[in-house]
N, C-alpha and C positions, 0 to 999 in steps of 0.2 A: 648747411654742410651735411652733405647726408653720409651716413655709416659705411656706405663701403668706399668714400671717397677720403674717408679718415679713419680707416680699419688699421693701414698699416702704421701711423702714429700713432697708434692708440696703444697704451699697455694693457689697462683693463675696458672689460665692457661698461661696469657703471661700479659707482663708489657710493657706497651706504654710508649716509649721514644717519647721527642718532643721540638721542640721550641714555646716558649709562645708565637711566633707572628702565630704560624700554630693550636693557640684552637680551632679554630670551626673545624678545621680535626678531631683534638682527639674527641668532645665531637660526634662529628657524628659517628667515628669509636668505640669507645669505645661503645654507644650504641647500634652499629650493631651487635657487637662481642657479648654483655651480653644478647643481645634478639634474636637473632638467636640459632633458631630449627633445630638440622641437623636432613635430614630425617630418618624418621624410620627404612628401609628396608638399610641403612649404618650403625645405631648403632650397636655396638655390634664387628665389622668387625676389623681383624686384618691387620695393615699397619704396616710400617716403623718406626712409630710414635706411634704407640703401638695400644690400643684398642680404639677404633673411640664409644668417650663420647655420651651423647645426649646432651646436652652444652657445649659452649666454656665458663667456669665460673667458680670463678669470675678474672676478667681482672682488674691489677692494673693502674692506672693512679697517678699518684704521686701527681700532682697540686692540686686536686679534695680528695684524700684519704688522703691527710697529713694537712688538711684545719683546723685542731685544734691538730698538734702537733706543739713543741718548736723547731724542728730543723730537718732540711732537709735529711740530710746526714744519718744521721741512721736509718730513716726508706727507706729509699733509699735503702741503701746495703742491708739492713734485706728483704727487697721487693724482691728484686732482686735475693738473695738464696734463694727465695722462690717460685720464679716463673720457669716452663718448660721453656715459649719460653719468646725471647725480640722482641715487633714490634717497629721499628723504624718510625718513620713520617719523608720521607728524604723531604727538599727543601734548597735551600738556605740559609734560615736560620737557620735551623737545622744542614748545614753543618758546621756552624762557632759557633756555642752554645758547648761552652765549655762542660757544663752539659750532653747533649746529647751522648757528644764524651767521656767523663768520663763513663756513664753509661753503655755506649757497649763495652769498654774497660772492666770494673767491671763483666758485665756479660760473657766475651767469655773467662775473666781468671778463673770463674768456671768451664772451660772447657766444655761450651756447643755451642761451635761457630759455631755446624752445626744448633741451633735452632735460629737464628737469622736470622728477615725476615725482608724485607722493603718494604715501601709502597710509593710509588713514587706522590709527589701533585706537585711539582714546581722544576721547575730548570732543569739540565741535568748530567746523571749519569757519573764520569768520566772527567768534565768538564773542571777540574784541569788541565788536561795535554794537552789543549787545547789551545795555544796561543791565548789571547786575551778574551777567554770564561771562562776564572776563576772564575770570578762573578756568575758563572750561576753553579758553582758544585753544587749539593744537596746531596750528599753524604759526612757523616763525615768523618776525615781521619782515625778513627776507625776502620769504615767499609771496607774502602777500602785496609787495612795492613794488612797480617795475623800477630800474635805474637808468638813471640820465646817461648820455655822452660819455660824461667821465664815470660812469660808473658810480655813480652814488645814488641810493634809494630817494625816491619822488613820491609825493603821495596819488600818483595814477594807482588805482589798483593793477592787482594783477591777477590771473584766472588759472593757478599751476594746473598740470593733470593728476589725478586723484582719482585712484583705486582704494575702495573703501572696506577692510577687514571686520570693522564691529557687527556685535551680532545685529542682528536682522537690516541689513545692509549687506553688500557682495558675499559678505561672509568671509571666511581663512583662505578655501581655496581657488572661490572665485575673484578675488581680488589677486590674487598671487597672478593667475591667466590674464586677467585685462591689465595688469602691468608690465605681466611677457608681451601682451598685442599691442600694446601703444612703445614700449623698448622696439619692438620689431616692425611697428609700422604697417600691424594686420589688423582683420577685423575681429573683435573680438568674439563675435556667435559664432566666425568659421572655425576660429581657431578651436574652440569650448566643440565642439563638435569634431574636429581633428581628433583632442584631445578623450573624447568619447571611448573614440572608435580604439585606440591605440590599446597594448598590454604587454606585460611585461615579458621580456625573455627566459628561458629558462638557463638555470647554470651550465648546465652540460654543454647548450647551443654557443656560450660565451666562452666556453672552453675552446669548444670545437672552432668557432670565429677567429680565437685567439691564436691558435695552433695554422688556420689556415694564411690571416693578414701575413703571420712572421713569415711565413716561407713564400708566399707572393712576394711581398715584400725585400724577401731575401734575392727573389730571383730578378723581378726589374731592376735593383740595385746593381746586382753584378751584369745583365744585362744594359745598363745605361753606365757604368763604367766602362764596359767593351766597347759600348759604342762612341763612347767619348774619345776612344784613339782609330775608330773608324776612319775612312772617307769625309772629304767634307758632304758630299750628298747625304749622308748619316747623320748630320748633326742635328737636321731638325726630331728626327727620329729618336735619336738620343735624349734631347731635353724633353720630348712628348712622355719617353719614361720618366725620365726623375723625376719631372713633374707629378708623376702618377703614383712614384714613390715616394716623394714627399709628402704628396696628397697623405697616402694611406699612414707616414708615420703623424703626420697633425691627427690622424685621427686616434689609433693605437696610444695616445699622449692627451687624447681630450678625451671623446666617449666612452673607449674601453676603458679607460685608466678609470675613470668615473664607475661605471659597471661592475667595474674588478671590485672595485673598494667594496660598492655595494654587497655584495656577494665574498667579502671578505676573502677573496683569491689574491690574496699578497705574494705566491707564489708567482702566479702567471703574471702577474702585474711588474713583477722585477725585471719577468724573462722578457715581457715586452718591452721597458726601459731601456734592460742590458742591449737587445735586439736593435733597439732603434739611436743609440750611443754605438752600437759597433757599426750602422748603415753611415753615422755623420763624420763616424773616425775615419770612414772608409774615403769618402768623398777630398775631392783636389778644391782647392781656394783657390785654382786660377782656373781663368775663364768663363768667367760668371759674376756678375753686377754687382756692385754694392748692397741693393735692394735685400737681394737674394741672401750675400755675407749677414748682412742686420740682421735677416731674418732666424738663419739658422743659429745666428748667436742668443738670439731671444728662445730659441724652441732649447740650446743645450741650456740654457740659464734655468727654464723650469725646469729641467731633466734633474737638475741642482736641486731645485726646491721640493721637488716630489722625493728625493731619497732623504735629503734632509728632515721632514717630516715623517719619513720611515725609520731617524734616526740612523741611518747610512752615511754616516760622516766622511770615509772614505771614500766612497763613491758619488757623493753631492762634490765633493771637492776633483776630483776627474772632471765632471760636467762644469764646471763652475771654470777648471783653468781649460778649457777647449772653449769653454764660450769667451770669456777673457784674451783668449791667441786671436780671434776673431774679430773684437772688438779692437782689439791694439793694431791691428793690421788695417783697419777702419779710420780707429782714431790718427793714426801717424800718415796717413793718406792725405789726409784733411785738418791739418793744426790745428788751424784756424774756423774749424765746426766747434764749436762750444759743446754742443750739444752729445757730439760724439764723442767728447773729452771725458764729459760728464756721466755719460753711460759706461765708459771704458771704466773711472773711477769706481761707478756704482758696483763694477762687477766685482772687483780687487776688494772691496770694501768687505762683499759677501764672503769672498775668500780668507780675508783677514777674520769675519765673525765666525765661521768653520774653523780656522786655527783654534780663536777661543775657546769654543764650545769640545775640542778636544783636549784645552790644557795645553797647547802647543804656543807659550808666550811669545816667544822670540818668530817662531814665525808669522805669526799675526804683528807681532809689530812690524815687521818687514813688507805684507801687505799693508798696509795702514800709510807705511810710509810710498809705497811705491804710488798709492792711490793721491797722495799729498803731492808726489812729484807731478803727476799726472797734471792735477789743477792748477801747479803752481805755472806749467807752461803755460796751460790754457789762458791764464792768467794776464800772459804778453800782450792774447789780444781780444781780450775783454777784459778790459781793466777795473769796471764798472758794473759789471752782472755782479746783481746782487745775490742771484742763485748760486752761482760759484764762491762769491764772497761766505755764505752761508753752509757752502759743500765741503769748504775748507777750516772753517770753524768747527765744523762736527770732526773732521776728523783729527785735528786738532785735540780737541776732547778725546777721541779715543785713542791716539799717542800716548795722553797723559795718563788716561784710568790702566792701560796695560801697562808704563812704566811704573805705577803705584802700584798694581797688583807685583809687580815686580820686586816691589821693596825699594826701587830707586827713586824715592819721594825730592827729593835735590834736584834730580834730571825733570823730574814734571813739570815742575814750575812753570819751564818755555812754555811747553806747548798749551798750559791751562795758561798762562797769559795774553797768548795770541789765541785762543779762544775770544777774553775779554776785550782782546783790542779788536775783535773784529766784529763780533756781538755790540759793542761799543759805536761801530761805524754804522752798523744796520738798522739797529735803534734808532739812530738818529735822523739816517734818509726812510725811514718809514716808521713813526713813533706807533702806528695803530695795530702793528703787526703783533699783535700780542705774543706770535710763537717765538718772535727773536726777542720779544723783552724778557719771556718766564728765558731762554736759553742765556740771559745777561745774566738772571738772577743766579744760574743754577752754575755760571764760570764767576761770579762772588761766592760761591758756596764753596766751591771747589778751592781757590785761594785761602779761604776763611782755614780751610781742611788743613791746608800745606802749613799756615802760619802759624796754628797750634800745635803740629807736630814740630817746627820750628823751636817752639818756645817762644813767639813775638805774639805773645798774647794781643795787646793792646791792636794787631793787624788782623789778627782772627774777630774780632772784635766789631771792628770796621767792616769787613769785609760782610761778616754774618748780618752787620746792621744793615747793609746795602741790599743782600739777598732779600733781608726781611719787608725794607721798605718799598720792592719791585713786587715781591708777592702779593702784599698788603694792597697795594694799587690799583693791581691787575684783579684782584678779587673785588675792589669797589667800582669796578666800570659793571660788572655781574656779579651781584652778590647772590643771583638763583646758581651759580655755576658752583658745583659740590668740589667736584676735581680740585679746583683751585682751592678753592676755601683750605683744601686736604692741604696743597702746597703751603699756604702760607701758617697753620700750624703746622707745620714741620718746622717753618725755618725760623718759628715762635722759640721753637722746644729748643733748637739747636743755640739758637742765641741765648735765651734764657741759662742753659745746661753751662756755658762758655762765661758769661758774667758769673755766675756764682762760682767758678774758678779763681773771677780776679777777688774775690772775697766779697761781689756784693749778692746774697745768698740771698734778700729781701727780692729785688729785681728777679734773679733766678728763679726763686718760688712764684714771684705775679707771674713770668712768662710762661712756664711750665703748668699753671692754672690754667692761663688760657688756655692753652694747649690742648689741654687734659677736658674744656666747656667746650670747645668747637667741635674737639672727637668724639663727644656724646651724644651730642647735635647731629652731627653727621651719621653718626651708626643708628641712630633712632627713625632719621629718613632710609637709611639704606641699611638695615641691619647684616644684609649678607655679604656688606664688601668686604672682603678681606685687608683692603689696604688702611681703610677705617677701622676698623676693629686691631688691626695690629698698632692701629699708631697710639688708639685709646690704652691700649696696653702698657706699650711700651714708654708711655710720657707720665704713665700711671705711678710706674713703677720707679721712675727718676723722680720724678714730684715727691713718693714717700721716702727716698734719700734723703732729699735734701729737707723735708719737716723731720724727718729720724735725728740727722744732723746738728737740728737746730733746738731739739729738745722736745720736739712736738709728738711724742709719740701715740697719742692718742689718734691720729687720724690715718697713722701710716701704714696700719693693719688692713685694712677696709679698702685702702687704693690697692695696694702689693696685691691683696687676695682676688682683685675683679683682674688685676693681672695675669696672673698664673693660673684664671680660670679662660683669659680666651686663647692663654696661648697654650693653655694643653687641650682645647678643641683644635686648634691652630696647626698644630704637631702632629695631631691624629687625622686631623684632614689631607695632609700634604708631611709625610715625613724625612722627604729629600730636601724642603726649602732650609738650608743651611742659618740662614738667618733669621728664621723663626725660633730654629734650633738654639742659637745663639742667645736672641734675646730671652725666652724661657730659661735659660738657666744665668742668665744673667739676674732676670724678678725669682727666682731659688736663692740666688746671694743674698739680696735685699731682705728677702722671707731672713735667710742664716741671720743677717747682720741685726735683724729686728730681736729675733730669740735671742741671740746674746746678748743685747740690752737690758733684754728683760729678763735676764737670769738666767735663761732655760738653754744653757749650756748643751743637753742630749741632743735637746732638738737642731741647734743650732749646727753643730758636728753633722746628724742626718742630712740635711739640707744642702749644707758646704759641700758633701761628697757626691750628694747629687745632683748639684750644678757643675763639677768638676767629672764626674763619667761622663756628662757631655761635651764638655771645653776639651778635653784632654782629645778625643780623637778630630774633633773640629780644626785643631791648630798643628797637628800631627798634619791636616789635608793642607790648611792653608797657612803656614807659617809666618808670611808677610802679611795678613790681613791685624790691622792695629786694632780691633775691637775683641776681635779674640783673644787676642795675645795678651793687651790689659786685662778682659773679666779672665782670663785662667790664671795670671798672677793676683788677684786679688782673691779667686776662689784659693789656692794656696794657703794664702798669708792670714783668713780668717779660719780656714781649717786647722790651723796651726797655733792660733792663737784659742781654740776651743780646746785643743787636743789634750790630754790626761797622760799623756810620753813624752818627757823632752826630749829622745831621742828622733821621735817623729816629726815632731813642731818643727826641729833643726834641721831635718832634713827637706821637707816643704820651703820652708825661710830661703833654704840653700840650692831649691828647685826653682824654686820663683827668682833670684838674683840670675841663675843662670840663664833662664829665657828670657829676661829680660836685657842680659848684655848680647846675645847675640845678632839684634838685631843688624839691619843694614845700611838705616837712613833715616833720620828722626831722629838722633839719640838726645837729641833737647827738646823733647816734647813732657812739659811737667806733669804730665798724669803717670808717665814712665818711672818720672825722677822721683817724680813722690810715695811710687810704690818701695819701687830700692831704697829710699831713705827707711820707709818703715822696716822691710827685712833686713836692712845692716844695723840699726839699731836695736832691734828684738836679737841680734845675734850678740849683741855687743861690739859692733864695728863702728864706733863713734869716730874714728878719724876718716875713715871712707864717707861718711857720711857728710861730713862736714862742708865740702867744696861742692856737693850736691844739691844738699842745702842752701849755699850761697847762690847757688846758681837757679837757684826757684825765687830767692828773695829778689834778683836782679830782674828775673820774667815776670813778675811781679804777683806771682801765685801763691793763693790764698783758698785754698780749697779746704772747706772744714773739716775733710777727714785728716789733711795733714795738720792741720793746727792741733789738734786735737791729740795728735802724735807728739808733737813737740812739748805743748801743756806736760802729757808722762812723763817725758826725757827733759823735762825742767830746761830747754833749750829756748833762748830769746830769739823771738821773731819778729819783730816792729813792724807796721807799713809801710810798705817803700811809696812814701811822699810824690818822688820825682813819677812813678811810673803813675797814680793816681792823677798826676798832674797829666800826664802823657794819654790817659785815658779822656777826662775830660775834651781835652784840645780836642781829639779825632771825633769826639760827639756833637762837637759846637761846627764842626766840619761838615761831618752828617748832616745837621740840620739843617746848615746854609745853601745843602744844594738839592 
């Protein structure tokens, strides 16, 4: 299949595969590829690879373009039939990256395995079969197998193309070019000689360019609208402009827009967006092919994504509902196109994540849903695509996280169930799919979330077990695979965190151990992730709770302190991430709650107050977020309980019951109920407290700071037997399947 004969299915030009220890390759390749110019006097020019573009664009990169979706896997594969070519980043680590060796596997079973290229940073090609030098393969075993009929790897080798970046070898930039020339189907001395001769423009000339396309531009426009209620002798005349108009806004939208950036002309860059948004607004939807419809819906779509990344929320969302009118008129054309269904969703989808990203709940949920309706027709007639089955799940998922961000945690429940039931179905017709098993794990995780706010411990339980046991699995098919490994300490920490709720604090501390050995492990290969480094933190700092808890105080100084040392790099690195923010003054409690143990009352007071200048404007922003709202009631109730004024203590005691009743949904969630037990009894409100009480002993919650409370207040609290029984059951359940 050659490029120009699959130009117009194609979304991107090619998709960089890679391993997350090899980002700074992607982020430099990936830039070279969207900002390189091929020269003039080759555009146009027929290869092997089809008609030789004037950009290689746009280039997908997965880490970077999926950075505000819910789940990996599906825009992955959707990436993936969407792109010509696949470039690999081979080195060593890329060879053992699961991910990587899925994705070239994914792509050469669309039968393009002559369009897979690789780009050589580290290691040695082949190295596999090399006694002794196996460490040093950089090749995944993907690359190196061809595949059978069905698609499954065979031990024929296989010979991918390979541009080689190490030093003395092509080098940086001569590898970058004979990857352009085998992408484009040239030769690589002409091109490197092309490439010679060529130099840069000057700013003024890009100005002066800019100022000249818009007003060409403007005037074939309204020239080829005139002409369009011409004669009919006129009309070939008429389409020979737009066409010429069109031509120049594809370009004004690829080169320049490229150029502008370079030269940091965000001025003229808008003026040519705004320019070529008012040429498309201009233009009539009849009279003119589907082909042509798709296409301009695809060109306002990035018009969408280029302001978005300008942070032009208002105006990505203009481009985003004219591309959207577009695609609907498409999709309702053709019901029964899948594929058009699927695009029209995709668009509504972006629309609904604009909503988000402006704080505009309800109308994101209204995209969200409109894009559900969307699939659910499509649905009539593919009953059996499992791409659709998978397009309806995510957004499924995203119904429910904006209903929870909502504070309507009741209302979630649906749609994180049909999540699980349809996650549940796709697992099953394809167990290998690793993206829909971690998305099973992470709609178990989601339920586990709802059933502890519930108060149905013993389902949170179950639920978290099940996340744990999909993680854990998926990490033993690759245990070189970091990412994962990262997954399944999380959903260690989360389970462990939730057992020592139901009172068994033993189990809780083994889990939050591990937790706390994997994310050492992990930051010590990768010291500058941040996602590692927050999770070492933050499991750090619940591990020395629950040993502070337990009487262990000897070890809980030393965890807290490596805590509150990455996340105040953490905070200073990135001061807007709300939930670094969050957990840093959360390990500032822990710090308060340690000092008070140990007598040192001053300090303990300092610390409380300033984990609480944090919380206090945090839950001022998000009011319905349950993690804030707990750590600002508990920063409260410990400052209150250091404090040297009862008039003060009283009034905190009497701040913390009131955010805590005002919530919206949840209100039997026993981390809540157990906070209000303790500020109605420091107040002396023993009969409020009572049915609150009873109402944790029936959940079956057993968390040592409330015990602990009751112990003061001389109140009896036995084991609830029945729910211990009820625990058991659901684990002998876990285990049988």
């Amino acid at each position: 299949m050659t490029q120009d004969s699959a130009s117009p299915a194609f979304r991107y030009y090619a998709f960089i595969s890679y391993s997350h220890q090899d980002r700074a390759w992607a982020d430099w390749l990936h830039k070279a590829l969207e900002t390189y110019a091929v020269p003039k006097r080759l555009v146009g020019q027929a290869t092997a690879a089809g008609i030789v573009p004037g950009r290689l664009t746009p280039i997908f990169r997965d880490r970077d373009e999926l950075a505000s979706a819910h789940d990996l896997g599906r825009k992955v594969n959707e990436a993936l039939a969407q792109s010509a070519n696949l470039i690999v980043i081979c080195s060593p680590q890329a060879a053992t990256s699961r991910w990587v060796n899925e994705e070239v596997l994914a792509f050469k079973r669309l039968g393009r395995s002559e369009n897979v290229f690789c780009l050589i940073v580290a290691g040695e090609p082949n190295a596999a079969a090399l006694p002794g030098r196996e460490a040093e393969e950089c090749l995944a075993p993907a690359l190196r197998q061809l595949l059978d009929a069905n698609g499954e790897p065979t031990a024929e080798p296989a010979e991918p193309i390979a541009a080689d970046a190490r030093p003395g070898k092509d080098g940086r930039n001569n590898a970058k070019l004979k990857l352009i020339a085998g992408l484009l189907g040239l030769d690589y001395d002409k091109l490197k000689q092309r490439e010679l001769r060529r130099h840069n423009r000057r700013m003024a000339a890009i100005t002066t360019l800019a100022l000249v396309v818009m007003a060409l531009t403007t005037t074939l426009a309204i020239a080829a609208l005139f002409a369009r209620h011409a004669a009919v002798v006129a009309r070939l005349d008429a389409e020979r402009r737009q066409k010429q108009a069109e031509g120049l806004v594809d370009f004004m939208l690829g080169d320049l827009n490229d150029k502008l950036s370079q030269v940091a002309r965000l001025d003229i860059m808008e003026a040519v967006d705004d320019k070529a948004m008012a040429y498309f607004e201009s233009l009539p939807t009849t009279d003119i092919n589907d082909e042509a419809l798709a296409q301009r819906a695809r060109a306002l779509e990035k018009i969408g994504s280029v302001r978005l990344n300008q942070g032009h929320l208002p105006a990505a969302m203009t481009s985003y509902q004219a591309a959207a009118k577009l695609a609907a008129a498409l999709a309702q054309a053709e019901p029964a196109d899948t594929a058009r269904q699927l695009a029209h969703a995709r668009i509504l989808t972006f629309i609904g994540m604009t909503y988000w990203y402006q704080g505009q709940l309800d109308a994101a949920l209204q995209s969200f849903e409109s894009a559900q309706t969307v699939l659910q027709r499509a649905e009539q007639h593919a009953a059996n695509d499992l791409t659709l089955w998978f397009d309806l799940a995510m957004v499924d998922n995203d119904i429910g996280h904006v209903l929870e961000a909502h504070g309507r945690l009741d209302e979630a429940v649906v749609p994180y169930r049909n999540t699980l039931a349809l996650s549940r179905k796709l697992v099953a017709a394809r167990p290998d799919n690793t993206g829909w098993a971690s998305q099973l794990g992470g709609a178990h995780n989601n339920l586990g979330k709802l059933a502890l706010m519930r108060g149905d411990l013993a389902t949170a339980v179950t639920e978290y077990t099940a996340d744990d046991t999909i993680e854990t699995a998926l990490s033993a098919r690759n245990p070189q695979d970091h990412n994962q490994r990262d997954n399944v300490l999380a959903s260690r920490a989360i389970l462990g965190r939730t057992r020592a709720l139901t009172g068994d604090i033993e189990a809780g501390m083994h889990d939050l151990q591990q937790a706390v050995d994997m994310a050492m492990q992990l930051t010590k290969v990768d010291p500058k992730n941040t996602s590692f480094q927050e999770h070492l933190a933050l499991y750090s700092s619940q591990l020395s709770r629950l040993l502070r808890l337990s009487g262990d105080l000897s070890a809980t100084q030393a965890l807290n302190a490596r805590s509150l040392a990455i996340f105040l790099a953490l905070t200073k690195q990135d001061p807007a991430n709300i939930g670094w923010q969050r957990e840093f003054a959360e390990a500032q409690l822990e710090q308060a709650a340690q000092s008070q143990a140990s007598g040192q009352t001053d300090a303990a007071r300092r610390q409380a107050q300033a984990a609480l200048a944090i919380l206090d404007p945090l839950l001022a922003r998000q009011p319905n977020d349950r993690a804030t709202l707990l750590a600002t009631a508990s920063a409260k109730l410990l400052l209150a309980a250091v404090s040297d004024e009862a008039e003060v203590a009283q009034q905190l005691r009497n701040e913390a019951v009131n955010v805590m009743q005002v919530v919206k949904s949840g209100h039997g969630d026993p981390r809540l109920l157990a906070l209000q037990v303790d500020a109605l009894l420091a107040l002396g409100r023993k009969a409020e407290a009572q049915p609150l009480i009873r109402q944790l002993w029936n959940s079956g919650y057993r968390d040592a700071a409330l015990l602990a409370v009751l112990r003061r207040e001389h109140i009896d609290y036995p084991v609830n037997m029945a729910f211990q029984q009820k625990l058991l059951a659901a684990a002998d359940t876990n285990a049988r399947q």
